[in-house]
C-alpha positions in Angstrom: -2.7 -8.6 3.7 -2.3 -11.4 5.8 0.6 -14.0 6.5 0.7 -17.2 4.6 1.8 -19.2 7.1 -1.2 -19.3 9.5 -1.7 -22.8 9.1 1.3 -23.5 10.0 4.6 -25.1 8.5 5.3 -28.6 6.4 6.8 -29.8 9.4 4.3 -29.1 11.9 2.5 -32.5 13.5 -0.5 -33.6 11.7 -2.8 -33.1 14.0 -2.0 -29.1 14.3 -2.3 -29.1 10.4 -5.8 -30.7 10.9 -6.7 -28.5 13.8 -9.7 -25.8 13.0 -8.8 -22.4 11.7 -12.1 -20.8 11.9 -11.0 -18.5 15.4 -10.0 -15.6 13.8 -13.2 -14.2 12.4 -14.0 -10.8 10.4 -16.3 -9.5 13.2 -13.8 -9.8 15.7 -10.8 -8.7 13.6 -12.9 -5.3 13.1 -13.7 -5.2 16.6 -9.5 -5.7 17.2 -8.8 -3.2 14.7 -10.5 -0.5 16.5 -7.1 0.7 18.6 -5.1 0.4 15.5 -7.9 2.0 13.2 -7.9 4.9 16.1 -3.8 5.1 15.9 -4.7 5.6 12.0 -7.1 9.0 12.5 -4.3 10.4 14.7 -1.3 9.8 12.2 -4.0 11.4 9.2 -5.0 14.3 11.4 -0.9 14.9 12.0 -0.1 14.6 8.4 -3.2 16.7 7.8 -2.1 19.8 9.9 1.8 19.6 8.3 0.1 19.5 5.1 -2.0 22.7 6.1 0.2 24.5 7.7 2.9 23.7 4.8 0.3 25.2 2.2 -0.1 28.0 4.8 3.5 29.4 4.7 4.1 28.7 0.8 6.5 25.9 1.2 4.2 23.3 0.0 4.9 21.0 -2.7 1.8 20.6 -3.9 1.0 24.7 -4.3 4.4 24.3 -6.1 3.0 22.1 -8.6 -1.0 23.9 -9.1 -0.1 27.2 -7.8 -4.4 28.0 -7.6 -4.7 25.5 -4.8 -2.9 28.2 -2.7 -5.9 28.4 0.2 -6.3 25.4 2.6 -9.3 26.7 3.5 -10.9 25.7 0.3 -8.8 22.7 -0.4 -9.2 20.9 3.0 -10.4 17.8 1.1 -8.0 17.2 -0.8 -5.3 18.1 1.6 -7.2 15.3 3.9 -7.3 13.0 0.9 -3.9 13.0 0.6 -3.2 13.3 4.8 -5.3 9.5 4.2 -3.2 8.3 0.9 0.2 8.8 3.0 -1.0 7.1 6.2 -2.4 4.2 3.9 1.1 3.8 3.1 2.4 3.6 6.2 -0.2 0.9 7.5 0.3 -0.5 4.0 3.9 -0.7 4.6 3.8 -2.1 8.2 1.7 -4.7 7.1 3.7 -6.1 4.5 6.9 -5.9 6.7 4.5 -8.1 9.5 3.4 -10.8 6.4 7.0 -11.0 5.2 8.3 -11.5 8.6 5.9 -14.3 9.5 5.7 -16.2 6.5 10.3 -15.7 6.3 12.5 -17.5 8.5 11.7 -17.6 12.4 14.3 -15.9 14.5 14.7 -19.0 17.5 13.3 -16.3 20.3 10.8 -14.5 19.1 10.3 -11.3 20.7 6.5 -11.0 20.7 4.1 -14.6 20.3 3.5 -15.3 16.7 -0.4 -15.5 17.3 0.3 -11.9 18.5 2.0 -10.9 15.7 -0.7 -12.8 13.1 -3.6 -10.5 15.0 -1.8 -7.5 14.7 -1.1 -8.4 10.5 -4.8 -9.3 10.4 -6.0 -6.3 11.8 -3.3 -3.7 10.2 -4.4 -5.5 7.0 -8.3 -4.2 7.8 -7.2 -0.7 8.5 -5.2 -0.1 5.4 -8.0 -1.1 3.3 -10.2 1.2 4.9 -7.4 4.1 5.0 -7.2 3.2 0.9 -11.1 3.8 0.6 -11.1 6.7 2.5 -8.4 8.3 0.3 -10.0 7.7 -2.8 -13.7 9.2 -1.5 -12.2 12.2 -0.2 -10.2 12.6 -3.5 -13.9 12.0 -5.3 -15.4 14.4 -2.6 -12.9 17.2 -4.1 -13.8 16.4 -7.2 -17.8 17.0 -6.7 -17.0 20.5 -4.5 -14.7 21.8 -7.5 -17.3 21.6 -10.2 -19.6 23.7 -8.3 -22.1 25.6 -10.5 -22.6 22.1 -12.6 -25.5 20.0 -11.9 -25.6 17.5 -8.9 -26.2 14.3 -11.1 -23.2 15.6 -13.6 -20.5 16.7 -10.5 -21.6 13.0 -8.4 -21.1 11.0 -11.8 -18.1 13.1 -12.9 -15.7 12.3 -9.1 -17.3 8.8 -9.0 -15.9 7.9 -12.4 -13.0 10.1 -11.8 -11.7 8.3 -8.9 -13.2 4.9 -8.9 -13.5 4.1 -13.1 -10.1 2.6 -14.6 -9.4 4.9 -17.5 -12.4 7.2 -16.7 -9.6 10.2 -15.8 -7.8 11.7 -19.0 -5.7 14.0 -17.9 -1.9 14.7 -16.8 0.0 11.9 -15.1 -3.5 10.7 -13.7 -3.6 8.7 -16.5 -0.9 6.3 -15.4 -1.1 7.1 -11.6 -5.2 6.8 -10.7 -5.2 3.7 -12.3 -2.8 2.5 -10.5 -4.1 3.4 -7.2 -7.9 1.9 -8.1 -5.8 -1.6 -8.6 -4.1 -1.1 -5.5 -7.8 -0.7 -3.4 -9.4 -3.0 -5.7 -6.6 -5.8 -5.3 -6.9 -5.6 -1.5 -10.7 -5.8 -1.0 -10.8 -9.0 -1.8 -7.4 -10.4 -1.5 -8.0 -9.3 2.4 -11.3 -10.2 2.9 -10.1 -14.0 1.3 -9.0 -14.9 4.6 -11.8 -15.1 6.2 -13.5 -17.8 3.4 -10.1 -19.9 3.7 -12.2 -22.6 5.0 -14.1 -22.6 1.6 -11.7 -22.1 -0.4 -9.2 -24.0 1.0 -5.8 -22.9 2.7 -3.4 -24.0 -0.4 -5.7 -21.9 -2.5 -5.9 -18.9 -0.3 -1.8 -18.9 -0.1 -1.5 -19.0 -3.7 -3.7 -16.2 -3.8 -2.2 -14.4 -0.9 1.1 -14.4 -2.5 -0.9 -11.5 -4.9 -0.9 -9.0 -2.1 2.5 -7.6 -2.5 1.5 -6.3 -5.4 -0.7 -4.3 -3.7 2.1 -2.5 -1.8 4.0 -1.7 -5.5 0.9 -0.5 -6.7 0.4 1.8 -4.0 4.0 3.0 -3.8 4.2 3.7 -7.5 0.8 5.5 -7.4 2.1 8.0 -4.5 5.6 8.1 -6.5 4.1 9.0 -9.8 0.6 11.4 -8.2 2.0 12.0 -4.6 3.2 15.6 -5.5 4.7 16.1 -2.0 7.1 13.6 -3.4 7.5 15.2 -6.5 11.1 16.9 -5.6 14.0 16.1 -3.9 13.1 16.3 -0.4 12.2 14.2 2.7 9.2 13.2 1.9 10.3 11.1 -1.1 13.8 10.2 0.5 11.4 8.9 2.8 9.2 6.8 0.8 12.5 5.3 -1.0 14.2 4.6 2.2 11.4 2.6 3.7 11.0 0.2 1.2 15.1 -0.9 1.8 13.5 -3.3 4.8 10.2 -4.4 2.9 13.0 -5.4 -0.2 15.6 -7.1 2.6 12.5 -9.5 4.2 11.2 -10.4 0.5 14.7 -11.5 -0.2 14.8 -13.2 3.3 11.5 -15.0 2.6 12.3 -16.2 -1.1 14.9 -17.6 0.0 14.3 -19.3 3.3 10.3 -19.3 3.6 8.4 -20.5 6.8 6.8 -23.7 4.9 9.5 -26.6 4.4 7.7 -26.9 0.9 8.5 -23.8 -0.5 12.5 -23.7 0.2 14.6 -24.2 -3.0 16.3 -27.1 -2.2 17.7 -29.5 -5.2 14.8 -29.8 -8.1 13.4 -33.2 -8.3 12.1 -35.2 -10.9 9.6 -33.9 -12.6 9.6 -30.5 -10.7 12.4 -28.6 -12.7 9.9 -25.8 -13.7 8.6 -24.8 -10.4 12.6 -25.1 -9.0 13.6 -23.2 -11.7 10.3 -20.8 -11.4 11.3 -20.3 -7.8 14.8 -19.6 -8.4 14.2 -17.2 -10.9 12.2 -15.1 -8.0 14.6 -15.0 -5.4 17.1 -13.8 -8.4 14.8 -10.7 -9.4 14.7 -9.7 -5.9 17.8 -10.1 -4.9 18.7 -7.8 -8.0 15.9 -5.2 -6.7 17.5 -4.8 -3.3 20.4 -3.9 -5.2 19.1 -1.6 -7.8 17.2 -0.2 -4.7 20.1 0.7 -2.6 22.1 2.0 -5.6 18.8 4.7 -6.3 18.8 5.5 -2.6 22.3 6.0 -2.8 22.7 8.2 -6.1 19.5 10.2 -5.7 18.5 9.9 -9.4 14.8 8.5 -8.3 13.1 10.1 -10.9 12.4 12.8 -8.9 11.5 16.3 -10.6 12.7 19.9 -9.9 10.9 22.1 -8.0 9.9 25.1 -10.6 9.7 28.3 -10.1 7.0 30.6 -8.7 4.8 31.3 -11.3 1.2 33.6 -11.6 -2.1 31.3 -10.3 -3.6 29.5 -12.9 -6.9 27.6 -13.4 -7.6 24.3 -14.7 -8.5 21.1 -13.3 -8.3 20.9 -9.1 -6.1 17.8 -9.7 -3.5 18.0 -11.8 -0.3 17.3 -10.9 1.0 15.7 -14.1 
């Protein structure tokens, strides 16, 4: 998820357009994203132990939901798969905020060096990817441990497809939700890794691409909205998830409609470009409506959100269904 103004702005002197962008390379991106990848492990190993610890005093949502996952001590991998789905969001979420800010209007004293903040995007962008990955091999992990008894080849085929084949899983919200997710890590891959080939492919084509990545970040959100069942009910955790996307909904708006690149603002259509004015326009009108339907959700409540139900005997089933 990187910013699509690296190259700088329309209005930048020619010979800074024409200047060589091949610095920023993948092997040293990885080597920068080490602090920030290290930031990531301690965030999943705090939302690990709440999640334990939750399922531990019977207050947890997701015991609420598949009251036979009552014993962390079994489930650990799924309570880590989900520990790495929620800080996925989070780096997935301060990513887009850094991409929206660079590539949106430029305050006139910035307080940190845009080259700074373009490394930090770059690198942020590397870690979520490999936070998404993570989430989804635990989740197939799980899968594999809870078909014990079965043999090897059937359990390894059954979590693979499972958690990494579109359509493969049949059951419960799953069916909507997985999906979902697999676009989400199979969108950023290679919408992240683009950045690096921009020299190939060309910078106008890798920004017309980039643009793509935000719907990485729906994706994601709606898959931890519809599967996440710690966001199930009405409590923090989901209050949470809504609340955060107010700033990613404010900078979109911001960025529609006063982008970095002179080429992009929506100034009066001329001749012979009345479809991309009026393509543009029609963008920074659908957002501008989604801040507001967003703010009037936060402000009601009515998110969808289920009620929690009551305690009920264990059952058995399938390890992963909250739908």
């Amino acid at each position: 998820m990187l910013p699509e103004t690296t190259h700088g702005s329309d209005d930048a002197p020619a010979r800074h357009r024409r200047r060589p962008s091949g610095r920023a390379t993948l092997g040293a991106d990885l080597r920068g994203a080490l602090p920030d990848a290290a930031a990531a492990v301690a965030v999943t190993a705090a939302v690990f132990v709440l999640l334990y610890a939750r399922m531990e005093a019977g207050t947890s949502a997701t015991v609420a939901v598949m009251p036979f996952m009552d014993d962390p001590g079994t489930y650990w991998m799924y309570l880590l798969s989900q520990a790495f789905g929620w800080s996925a969001l989070l780096w997935a979420w301060g990513t887009v905020v850094l991409g929206l800010a660079l590539s949106g209007p430029r305050p006139a004293t910035p307080p940190v060096h845009r080259a700074v903040l373009e490394r930090w995007h770059r690198t942020s962008s590397l870690t979520t990817t490999a936070l998404m990955a993570a989430h989804a091999l635990l989740f197939a992990a799980e899968l594999v441990r809870y078909e014990a008894g079965a043999p090897w080849a059937a359990r390894l085929w059954g979590g693979f497809a499972d958690a990494f084949v579109p359509g493969w899983y049949d059951s419960g919200t799953g069916r909507v939700a997985i999906p979902l997710g697999q676009g989400a890590l199979y969108l950023a891959i290679p919408l992240g890794l683009l950045f690096y080939l921009r020299h190939r492919i060309g910078p106008a084509t890798w920004r017309r691409l980039h643009r793509f990545v935000i719907a990485v970040y729906v994706l994601s959100v709606w898959h931890t909205l519809l599967y996440g069942t710690n966001v199930w009910y009405g409590e923090w955790p989901r209050t949470a998830v809504w609340l955060l996307q107010v700033p990613v909904a404010l900078l979109l708006l911001a960025r529609l409609l006063r982008p970095a690149r002179r080429a992009e603002r929506l100034t009066a259509p001329r001749r012979g470009r009345g479809a991309s004015w009026a393509a543009r326009a029609a963008g920074r009108a659908a957002a501008a409506g989604a801040v507001v339907a967003l703010l009037a959700v936060v402000a009601s409540g009515h998110d969808g959100g289920r009620e929690r139900p009551a305690p009920g005997p264990a059952t058995g089933g399938h390890g992963h269904e909250p739908g």
